[in-house]
C-alpha positions in Angstrom: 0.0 0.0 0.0 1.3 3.3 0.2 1.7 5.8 3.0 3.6 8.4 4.0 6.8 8.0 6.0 9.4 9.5 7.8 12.9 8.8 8.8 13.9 11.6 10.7 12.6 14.2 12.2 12.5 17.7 10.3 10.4 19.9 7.6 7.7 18.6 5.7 10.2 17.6 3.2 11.1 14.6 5.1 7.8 13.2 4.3 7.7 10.4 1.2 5.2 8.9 -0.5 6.2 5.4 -0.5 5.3 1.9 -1.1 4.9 -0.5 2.9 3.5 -3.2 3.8 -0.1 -3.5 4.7 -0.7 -4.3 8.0 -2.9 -7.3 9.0 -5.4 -6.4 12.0 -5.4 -8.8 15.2 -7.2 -10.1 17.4 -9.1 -7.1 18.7 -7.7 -4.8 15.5 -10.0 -3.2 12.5 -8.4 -2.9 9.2 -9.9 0.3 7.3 -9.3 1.2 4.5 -8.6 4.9 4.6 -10.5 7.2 2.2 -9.4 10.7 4.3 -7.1 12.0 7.4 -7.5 14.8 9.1 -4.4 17.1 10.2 -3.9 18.1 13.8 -0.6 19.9 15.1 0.0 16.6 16.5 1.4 16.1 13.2 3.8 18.6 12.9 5.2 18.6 16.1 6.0 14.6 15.7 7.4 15.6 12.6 9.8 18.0 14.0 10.6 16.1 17.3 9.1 19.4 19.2 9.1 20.2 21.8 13.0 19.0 21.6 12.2 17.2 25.0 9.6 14.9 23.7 12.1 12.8 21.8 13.4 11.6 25.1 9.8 9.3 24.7 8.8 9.5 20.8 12.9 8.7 19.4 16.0 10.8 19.6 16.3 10.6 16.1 13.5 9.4 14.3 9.8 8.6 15.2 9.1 5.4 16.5 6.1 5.1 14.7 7.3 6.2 11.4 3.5 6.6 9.2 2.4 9.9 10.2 -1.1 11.0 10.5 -3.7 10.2 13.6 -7.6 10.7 12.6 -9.2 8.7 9.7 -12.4 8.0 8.2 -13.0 5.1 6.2 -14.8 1.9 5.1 -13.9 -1.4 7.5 -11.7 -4.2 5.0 -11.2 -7.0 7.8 -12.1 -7.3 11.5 -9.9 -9.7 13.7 -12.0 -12.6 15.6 -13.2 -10.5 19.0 -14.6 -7.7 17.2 -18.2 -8.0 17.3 -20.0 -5.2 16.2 -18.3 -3.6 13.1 -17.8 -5.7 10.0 -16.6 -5.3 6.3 -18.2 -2.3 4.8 -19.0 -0.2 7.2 -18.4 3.0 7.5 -16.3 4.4 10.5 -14.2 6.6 11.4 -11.5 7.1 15.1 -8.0 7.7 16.0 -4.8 6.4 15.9 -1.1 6.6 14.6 -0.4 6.1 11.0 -3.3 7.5 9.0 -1.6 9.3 6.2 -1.8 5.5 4.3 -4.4 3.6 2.3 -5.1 1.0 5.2 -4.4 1.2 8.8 -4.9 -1.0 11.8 -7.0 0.4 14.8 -8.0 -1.5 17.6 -11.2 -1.6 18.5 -11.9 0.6 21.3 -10.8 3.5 19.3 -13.3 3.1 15.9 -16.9 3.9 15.9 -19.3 4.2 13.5 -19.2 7.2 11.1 -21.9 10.1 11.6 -24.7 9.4 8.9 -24.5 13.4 8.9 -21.1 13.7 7.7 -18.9 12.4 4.2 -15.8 10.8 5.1 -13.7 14.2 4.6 -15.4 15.7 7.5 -15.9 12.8 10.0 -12.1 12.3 9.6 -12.0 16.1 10.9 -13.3 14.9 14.1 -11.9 12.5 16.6 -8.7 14.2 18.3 -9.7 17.7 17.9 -13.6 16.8 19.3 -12.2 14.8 21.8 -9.9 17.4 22.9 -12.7 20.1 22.6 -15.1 17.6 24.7 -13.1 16.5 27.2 -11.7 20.1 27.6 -14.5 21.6 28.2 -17.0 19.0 29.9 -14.9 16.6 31.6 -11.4 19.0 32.9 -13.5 22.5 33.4 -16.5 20.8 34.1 -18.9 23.5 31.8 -22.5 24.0 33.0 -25.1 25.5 31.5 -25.4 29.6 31.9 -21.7 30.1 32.6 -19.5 32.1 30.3 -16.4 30.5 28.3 -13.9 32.6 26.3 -12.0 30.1 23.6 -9.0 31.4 22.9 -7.9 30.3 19.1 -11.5 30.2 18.0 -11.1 29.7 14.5 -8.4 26.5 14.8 -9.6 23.3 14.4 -10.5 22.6 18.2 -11.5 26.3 18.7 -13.8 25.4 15.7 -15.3 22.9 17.6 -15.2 24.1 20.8 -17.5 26.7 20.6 -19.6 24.8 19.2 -19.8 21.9 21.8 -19.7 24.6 24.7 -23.0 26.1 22.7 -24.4 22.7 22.7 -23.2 22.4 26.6 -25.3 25.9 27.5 -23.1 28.3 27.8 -22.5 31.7 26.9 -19.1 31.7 24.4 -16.7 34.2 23.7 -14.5 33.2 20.8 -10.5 35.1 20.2 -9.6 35.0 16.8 -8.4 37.2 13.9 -10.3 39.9 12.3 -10.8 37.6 9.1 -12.4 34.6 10.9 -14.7 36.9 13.2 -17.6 35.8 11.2 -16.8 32.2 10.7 -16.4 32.2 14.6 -20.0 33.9 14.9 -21.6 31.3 12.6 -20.3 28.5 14.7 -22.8 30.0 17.5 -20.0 32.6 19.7 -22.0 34.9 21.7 -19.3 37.3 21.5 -16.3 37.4 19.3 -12.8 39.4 20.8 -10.4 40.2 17.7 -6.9 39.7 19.4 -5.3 42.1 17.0 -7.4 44.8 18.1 -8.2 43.7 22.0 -6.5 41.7 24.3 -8.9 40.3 26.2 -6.4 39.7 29.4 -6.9 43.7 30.1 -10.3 44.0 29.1 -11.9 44.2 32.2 -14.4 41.4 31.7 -14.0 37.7 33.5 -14.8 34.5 32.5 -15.8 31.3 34.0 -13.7 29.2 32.4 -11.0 30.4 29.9 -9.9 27.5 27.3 -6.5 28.2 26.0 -5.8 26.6 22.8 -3.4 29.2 21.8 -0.4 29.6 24.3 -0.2 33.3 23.2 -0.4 34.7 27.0 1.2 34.0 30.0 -0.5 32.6 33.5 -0.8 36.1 35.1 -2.6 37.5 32.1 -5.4 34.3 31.4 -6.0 34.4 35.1 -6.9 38.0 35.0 -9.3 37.0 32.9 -10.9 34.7 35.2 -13.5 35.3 38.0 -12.1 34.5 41.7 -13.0 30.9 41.5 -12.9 30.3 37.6 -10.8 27.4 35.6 -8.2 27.8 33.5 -7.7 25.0 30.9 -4.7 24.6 29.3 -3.9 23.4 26.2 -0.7 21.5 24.9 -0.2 23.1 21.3 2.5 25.9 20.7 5.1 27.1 18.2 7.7 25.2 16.8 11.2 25.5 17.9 10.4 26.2 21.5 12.5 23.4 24.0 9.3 23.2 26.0 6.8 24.9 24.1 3.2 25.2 25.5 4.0 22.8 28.0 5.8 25.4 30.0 2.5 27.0 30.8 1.1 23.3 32.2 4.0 23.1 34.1 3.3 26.7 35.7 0.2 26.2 35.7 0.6 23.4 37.8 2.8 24.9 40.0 0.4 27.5 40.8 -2.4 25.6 40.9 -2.4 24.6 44.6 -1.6 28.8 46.4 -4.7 29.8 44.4 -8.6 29.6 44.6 -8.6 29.8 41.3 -8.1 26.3 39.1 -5.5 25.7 37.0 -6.1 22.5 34.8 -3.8 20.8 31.8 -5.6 19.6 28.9 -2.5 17.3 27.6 -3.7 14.7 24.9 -7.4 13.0 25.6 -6.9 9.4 24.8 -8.9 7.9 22.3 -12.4 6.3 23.3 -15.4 4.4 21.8 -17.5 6.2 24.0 -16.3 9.6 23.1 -16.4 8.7 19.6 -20.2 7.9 19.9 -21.0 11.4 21.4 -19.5 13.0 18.9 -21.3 11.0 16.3 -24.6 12.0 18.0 -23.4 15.7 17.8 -22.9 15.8 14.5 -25.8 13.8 13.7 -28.4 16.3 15.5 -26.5 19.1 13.9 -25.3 20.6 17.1 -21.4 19.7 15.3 -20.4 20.8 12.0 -16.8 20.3 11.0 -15.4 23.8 9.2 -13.0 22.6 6.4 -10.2 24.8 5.3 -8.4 22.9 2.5 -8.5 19.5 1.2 -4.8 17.2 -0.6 -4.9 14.5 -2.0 -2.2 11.9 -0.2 0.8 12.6 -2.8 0.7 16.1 -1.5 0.5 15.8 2.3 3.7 17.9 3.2 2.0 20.6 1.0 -0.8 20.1 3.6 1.1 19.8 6.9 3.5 22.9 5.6 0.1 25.0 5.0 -1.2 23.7 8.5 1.9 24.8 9.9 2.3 28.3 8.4 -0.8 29.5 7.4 -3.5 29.6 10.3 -5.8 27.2 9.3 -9.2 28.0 9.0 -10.6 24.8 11.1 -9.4 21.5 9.6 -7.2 20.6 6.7 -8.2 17.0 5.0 -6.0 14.6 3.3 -8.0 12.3 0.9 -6.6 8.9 -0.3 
């Protein structure tokens, strides 16, 4: 089959197109065969090896797992003897390493069912961003209904889905973005929309209830300005390339903090993937509550075009690879 591989870490041009072996699902494994792959910064950061730290666990040279790419949608090809409810055909889509390929092997906790709602481009938009979006906001800042969330990084593709999963959630949204994606950021639902190149909202005077950072573009003093007295501060683990630490720097003040102040302090660092996650977000997007924004869509050949876009350009939600 082919997929796209990587033998040390670098630019997108370390990326090839190349002919491997296709892998044979086990006991408890789905093989899918991949028709699209969403892009997440997950992506480029294993790419680069940053933060620089991280290869102390992923490979201090190379990858271990050298197929990039980590959401998929596609059609199930073979099902290994203890799966019981998926067979050949159906459609699915879920998470795991190695997507950017024409088959991949998931096991079966981390497929479900694709929304009915959704073609396969956009349900493969969905499973790590939406997880990290749900689990963010539900599950680590523990959203109710009538409190007030600002999302900072709006218009990326969890922003994109944040707000509209903390709409669903009933709350009251503020979404930070650019000037050109103030719109798209009031379409997804955003009560309020701050443009960061025109406001900061860390001296604006207003607080929040819960202040989702998917953006690492302040420091802890400012986002907890921007909280009430008892408010949460989620944390997100994206950031800019080339930092040692990166984002994670923030977590680990964050953290530090946490326990001298009333206010809480809470790391959002990589949701793992989950049947049952995967099934609420199907329902979301099903009811239309969920709608994934795509920015651009490459076909496979062109993948470090699409991960070298993703990393420059400020993505307008997702970017798709189709196989």
């Amino acid at each position: 089959m082919k997929a796209v591989v990587q033998d040390r870490y670098g630019s997108p041009d370390v990326l090839e197109l190349r002919d491997v072996d296709q892998p044979v699902p086990g006991d408890d494994e789905v093989l899918v065969r991949v028709r699209a792959a969403g892009l997440n910064a997950y992506d480029w950061h294993l790419m680069r090896g940053d933060p620089y730290v991280a290869r102390l666990a992923l490979g201090p040279r190379a990858p271990r797992a050298r197929i990039r790419g980590r959401d998929f949608a596609g059609e199930v090809a073979a099902v290994g003897r203890n799966v019981r409810d998926l067979r050949p055909g159906d459609e699915v889509f879920g998470e795991v390493d190695g997507t950017f390929a024409e088959y991949v092997c998931v096991p079966d906790a981390w497929v479900e069912r694709k929304p009915a709602a959704l073609t396969f481009e956009q349900a493969a938009t969905l499973p790590l961003a939406g997880n990290t979006a749900l689990r963010g906001l539900r599950d680590v800042a523990g959203l109710r209904p009538g409190q007030h969330v600002l999302i900072n990084g709006a218009s990326g593709g969890v922003g994109t889905f944040a707000v509209q999963i903390a709409k669903a959630l009933g709350a009251e949204v503020t979404g930070v973005c650019s000037t050109r994606n103030a719109e798209l950021v009031r379409s997804l639902g955003a009560d309020h929309v701050v443009d960061y190149r025109r406001e900061d909202f860390t001296r604006g005077g207003r607080r929040y209830d819960v202040v989702l950072d998917l953006a690492a573009s302040h420091g802890i003093s400012g986002l907890r300005r921007a909280l009430t007295p008892t408010g949460t501060l989620v944390l997100g683990s994206g950031g800019r390339a080339g930092q040692f630490l990166g984002a994670p720097v923030l977590i680990l003040q964050g953290l530090a903090l946490s326990p001298f102040v009333r206010q809480r302090l809470r790391p959002l660092i990589g949701p793992a993937p989950s049947k049952a996650v995967l099934a609420e977000l199907r329902e979301l997007a099903d009811s239309g509550k969920l709608a994934p924004v795509i920015d651009r869509t490459y076909p496979l050949a062109e993948t470090p075009e699409a991960i070298r876009y993703l990393e420059e350009e400020h993505a307008r939600g997702k970017v798709v690879v189709t196989v």
